[in-house]
C-alpha positions in Angstrom: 185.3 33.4 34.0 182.5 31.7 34.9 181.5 31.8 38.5 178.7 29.9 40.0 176.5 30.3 36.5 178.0 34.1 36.1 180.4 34.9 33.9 182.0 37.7 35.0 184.3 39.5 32.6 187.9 40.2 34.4 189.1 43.7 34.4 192.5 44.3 36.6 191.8 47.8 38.5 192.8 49.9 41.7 189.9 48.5 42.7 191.0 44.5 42.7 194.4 46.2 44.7 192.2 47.9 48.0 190.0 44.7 47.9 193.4 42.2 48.0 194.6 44.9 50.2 191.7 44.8 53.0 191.4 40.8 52.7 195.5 40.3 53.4 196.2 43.3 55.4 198.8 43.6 53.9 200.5 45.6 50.7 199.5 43.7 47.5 203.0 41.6 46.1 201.1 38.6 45.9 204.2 35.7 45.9 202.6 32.4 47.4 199.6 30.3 46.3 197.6 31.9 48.8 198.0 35.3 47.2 197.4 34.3 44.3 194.0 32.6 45.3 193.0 35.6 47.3 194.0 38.3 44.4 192.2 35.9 41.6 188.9 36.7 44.4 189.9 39.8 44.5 189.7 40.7 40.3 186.1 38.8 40.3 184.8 40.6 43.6 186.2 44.0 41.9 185.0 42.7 38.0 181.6 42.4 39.4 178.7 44.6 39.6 178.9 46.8 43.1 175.6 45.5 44.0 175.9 41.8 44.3 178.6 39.4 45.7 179.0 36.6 43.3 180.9 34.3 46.3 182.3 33.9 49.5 186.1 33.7 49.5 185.9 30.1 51.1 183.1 29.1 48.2 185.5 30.3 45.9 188.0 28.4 47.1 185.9 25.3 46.8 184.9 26.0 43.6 188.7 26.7 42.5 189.2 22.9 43.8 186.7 21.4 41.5 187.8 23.9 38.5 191.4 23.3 38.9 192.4 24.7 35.7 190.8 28.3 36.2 194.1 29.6 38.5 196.2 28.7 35.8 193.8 30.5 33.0 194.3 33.5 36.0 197.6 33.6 35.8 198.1 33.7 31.6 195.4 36.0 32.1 197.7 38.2 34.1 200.9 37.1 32.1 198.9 38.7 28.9 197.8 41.8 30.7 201.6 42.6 31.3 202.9 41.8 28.2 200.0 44.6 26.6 201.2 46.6 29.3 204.9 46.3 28.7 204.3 47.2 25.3 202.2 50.2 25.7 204.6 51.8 27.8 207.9 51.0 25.2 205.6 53.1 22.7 205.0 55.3 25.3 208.2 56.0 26.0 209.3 56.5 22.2 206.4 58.8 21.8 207.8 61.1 24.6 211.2 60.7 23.5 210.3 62.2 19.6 208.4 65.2 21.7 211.7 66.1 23.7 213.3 66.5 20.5 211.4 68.8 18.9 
């Protein structure tokens, strides 16, 4: 995603989670726009490198304004990351299953 002439590679992690989590002060089930916009900050603040802060959250916002379409890149970004995830843990599960019967 590019972010102010960065491109920051997006990585979901515990990470992204604490940094929603400290932000909303609340627990992360992000169910309105605003959670959405916040956790989106919240995967390129934690996808960064530790030593830099690419943006402010209300620069981000801004910049979400003028690049409308990067929320909804965001959210097949995160509709992809479950599908792989989904997946993994059916062959997961049929792994463990075959050990059992052994």
């Amino acid at each position: 995603v590019p972010i102010q002439d960065k491109d920051i590679t997006l990585k979901q992690s515990f990470r992204a989670l604490i940094i929603y989590e400290q932000i909303t002060e609340k627990p992360f089930n992000p169910i309105t726009m605003t959670d959405m916009i916040i956790y989106f900050y919240s995967v390129v603040m934690a996808s960064s490198p530790s030593d830099e802060t690419p943006i402010s959250l209300e620069d981000f916002i801004d910049y979400l304004d003028i690049n409308q379409g990067l929320l909804e890149e965001f959210s097949q970004w995160i509709i992809n990351n479950q599908k792989v995830d989904k997946a993994f843990q059916k062959e997961e599960k049929k792994t463990s299953v075959r050990k059992r019967k052994k």
